[in-house]
C-alpha positions in Angstrom: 22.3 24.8 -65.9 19.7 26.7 -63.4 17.2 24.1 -63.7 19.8 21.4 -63.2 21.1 23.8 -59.9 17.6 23.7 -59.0 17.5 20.2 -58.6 20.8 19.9 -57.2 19.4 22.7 -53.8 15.9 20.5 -53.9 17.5 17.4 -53.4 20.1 18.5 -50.7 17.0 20.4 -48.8 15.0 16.7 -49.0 18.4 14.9 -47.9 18.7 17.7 -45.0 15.0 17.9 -43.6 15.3 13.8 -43.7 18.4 14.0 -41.6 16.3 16.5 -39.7 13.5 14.5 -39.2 15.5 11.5 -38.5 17.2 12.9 -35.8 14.7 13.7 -33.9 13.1 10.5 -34.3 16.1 9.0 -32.8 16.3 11.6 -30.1 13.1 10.7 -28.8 13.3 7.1 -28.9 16.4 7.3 -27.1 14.3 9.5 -24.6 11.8 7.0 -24.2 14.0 4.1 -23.7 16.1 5.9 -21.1 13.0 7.5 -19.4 11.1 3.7 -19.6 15.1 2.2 -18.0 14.9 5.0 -15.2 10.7 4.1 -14.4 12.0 0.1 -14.2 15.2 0.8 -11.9 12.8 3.0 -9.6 10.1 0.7 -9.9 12.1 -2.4 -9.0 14.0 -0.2 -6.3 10.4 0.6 -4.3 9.1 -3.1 -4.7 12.5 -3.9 -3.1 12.0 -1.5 -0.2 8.7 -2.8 0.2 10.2 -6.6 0.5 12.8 -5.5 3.3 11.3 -2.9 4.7 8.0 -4.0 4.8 6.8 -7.8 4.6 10.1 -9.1 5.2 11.0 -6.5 7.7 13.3 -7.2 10.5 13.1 -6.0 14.1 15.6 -3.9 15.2 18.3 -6.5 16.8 17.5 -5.1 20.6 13.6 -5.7 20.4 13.4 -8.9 19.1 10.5 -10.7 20.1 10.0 -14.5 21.7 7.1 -16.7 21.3 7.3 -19.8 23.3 11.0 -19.3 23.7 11.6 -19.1 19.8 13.0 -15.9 18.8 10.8 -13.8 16.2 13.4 -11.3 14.4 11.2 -10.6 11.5 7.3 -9.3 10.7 7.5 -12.3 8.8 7.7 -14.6 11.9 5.4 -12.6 13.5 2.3 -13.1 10.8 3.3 -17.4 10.8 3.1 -16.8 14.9 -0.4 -15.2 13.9 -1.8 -17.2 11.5 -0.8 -20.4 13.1 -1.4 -19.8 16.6 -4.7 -17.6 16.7 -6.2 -17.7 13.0 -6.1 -21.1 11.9 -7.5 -22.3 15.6 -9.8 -20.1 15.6 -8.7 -17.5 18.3 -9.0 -14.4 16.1 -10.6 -12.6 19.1 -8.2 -14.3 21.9 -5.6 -12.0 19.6 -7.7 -9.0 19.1 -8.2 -8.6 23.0 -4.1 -9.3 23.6 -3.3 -6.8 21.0 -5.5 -3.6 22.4 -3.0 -0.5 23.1 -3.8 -0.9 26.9 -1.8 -4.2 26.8 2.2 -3.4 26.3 4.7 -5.4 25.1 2.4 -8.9 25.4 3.3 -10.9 21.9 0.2 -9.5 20.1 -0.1 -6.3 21.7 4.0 -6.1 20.4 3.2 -7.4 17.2 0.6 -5.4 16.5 2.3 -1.9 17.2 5.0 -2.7 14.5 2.5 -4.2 11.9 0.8 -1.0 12.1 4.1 1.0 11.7 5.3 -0.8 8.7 1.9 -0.6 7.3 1.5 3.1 7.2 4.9 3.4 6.1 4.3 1.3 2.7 0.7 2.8 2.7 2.0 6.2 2.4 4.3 5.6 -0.8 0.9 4.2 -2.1 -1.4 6.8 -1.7 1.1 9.9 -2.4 1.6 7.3 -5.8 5.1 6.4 -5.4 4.3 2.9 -5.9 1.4 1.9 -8.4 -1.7 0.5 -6.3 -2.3 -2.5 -8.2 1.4 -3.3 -8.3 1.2 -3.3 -4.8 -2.5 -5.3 -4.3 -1.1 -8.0 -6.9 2.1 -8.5 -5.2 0.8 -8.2 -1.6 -2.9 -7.8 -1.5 -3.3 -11.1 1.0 -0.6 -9.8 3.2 -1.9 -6.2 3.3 -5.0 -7.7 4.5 -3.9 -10.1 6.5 -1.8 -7.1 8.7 -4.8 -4.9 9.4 -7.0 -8.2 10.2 -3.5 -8.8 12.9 -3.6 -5.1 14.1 -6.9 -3.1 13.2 -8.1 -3.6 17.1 -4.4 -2.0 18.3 -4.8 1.3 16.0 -8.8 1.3 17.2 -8.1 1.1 20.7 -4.8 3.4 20.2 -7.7 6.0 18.8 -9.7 5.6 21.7 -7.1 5.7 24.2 -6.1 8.7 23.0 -9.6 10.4 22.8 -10.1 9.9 26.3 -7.0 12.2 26.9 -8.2 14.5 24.4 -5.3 13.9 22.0 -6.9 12.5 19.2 -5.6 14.3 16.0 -9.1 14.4 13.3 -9.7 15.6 10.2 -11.3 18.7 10.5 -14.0 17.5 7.4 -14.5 13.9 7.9 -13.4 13.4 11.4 -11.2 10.5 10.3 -8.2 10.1 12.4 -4.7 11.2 11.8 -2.5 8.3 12.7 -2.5 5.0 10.7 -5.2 6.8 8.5 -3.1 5.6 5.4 -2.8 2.0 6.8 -6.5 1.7 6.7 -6.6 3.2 3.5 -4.8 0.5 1.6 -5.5 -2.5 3.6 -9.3 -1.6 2.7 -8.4 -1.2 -0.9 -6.0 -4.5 -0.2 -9.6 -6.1 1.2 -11.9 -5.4 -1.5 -9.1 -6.2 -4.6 -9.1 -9.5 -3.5 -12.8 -10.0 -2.7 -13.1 -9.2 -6.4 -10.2 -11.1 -8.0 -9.6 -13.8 -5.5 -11.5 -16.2 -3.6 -9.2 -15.5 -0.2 -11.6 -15.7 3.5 -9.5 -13.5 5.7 -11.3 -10.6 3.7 -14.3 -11.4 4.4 -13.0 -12.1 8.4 -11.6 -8.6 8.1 -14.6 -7.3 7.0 -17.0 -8.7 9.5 -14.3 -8.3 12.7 -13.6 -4.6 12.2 -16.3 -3.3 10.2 -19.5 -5.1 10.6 -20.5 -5.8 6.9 -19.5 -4.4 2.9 -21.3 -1.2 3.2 -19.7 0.1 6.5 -16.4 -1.0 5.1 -17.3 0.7 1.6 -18.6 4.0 3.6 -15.5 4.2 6.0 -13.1 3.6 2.4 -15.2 6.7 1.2 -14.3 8.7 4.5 -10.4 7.7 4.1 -10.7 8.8 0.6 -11.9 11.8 0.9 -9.9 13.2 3.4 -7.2 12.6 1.6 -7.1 15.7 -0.7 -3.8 15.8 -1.4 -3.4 12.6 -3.7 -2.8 12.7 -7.3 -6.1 12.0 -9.4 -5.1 9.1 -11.3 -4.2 7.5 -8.3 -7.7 8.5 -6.4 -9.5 7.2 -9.2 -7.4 3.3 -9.0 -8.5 3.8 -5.2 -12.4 4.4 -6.5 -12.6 1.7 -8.7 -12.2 -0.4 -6.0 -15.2 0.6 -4.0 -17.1 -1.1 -6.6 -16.2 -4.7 -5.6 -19.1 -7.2 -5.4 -20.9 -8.1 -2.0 
């Protein structure tokens, strides 16, 4: 009678610590599965945001822009404007000169002040790692680079305009500049991930234009980096693998 009592607790023990066991199997996956629906839903919600309120972005409905009496409503417009107008006929420098910061409210001047806007604000979700980097690159890599090729020389002049008034905001380690710091951050980053996957010449323009050659643009990338102490590790090391692209 014990023995058979025995067996009788051993088994219900087993049947309970398999229940046990089970249930926090099932607990877990559930965790999992929720935690994996919430990362989707916030992921897709950021590469939204970065579709409307960032390469699709519309202009505010009271600055609209006009180019040759066609209305340009969007940042969209305004990079076909760019690309078909200066780029493709070869009048990259005919736009660089139009968009310095000394020149208000002329189209690429215009342009360029609201590219650089939009491209901070997406480059900040970036770096602080809202948004994955290599999302981002493989999503928008030629239009990240395309922007800072359209408005580098507005956000270099803005930085010497404002040195000459002695209102430059640096970093007090590397010097590098407050404003738009992120912008140039990313767009190099957007520069060298598709020299290395893609065979795409406006990173090689952007390079050359704005930078001279590969190891000024890797050595200014370095700068950016490092004053940026504040950004998660496994994000700075995505941004550092970059670096390594070929010349």
């Amino acid at each position: 009678m014990d023995q058979t009592q025995n067996i009788l607790t051993s088994i219900s023990i087993a049947i309970a610590f398999f229940l046990f066991v089970t249930s926090i199997v099932m607990a877990f996956a559930a965790f999992r599965t929720v935690r994996a629906q919430r990362e989707t839903i916030f992921l897709t919600s950021i590469t939204e945001h970065l579709f409307t309120n960032y390469r699709d972005y519309f202009f505010p409905s009271d600055k609209h822009l006009e180019y040759n009496d066609k209305k340009i409503d969007t940042l969209s417009k305004a990079r076909d404007v760019f690309r078909k107008n200066y780029l493709e006929k070869g009048k990259l420098n005919t736009w660089k000169e139009m968009s310095e910061h000394k020149n208000e409210e002329v189209f690429p001047n215009a342009v360029s002040y609201r590219t650089a806007i939009q491209l901070q604000r997406a480059a900040v979700l970036i770096v602080n790692g809202f948004v994955p980097l290599t999302t981002t690159l493989s999503i928008f890599g030629d239009v990240i680079a395309d922007d800072w090729l359209m408005c580098a020389k507005w956000v270099q002049t803005y930085w010497e305009d404002e040195e000459k008034k002695d209102n430059i905001t640096k970093s007090s380690k590397t010097d590098v500049e407050y404003h738009r710091r992120h912008a140039e951050l990313v767009s190099l980053a957007a520069v060298f991930w598709m020299k290395k996957n893609w065979k795409y010449r406006n990173s090689n323009l952007v390079i050359k234009n704005h930078y001279g050659n590969i190891q000024k643009a890797k050595k200014r990338f370095k700068k950016l980096l490092k004053t940026e102490t504040l950004m998660p590790s496994k994000v700075r090391r995505e941004f550092k693998k970059l670096s390594k692209c070929p010349e």
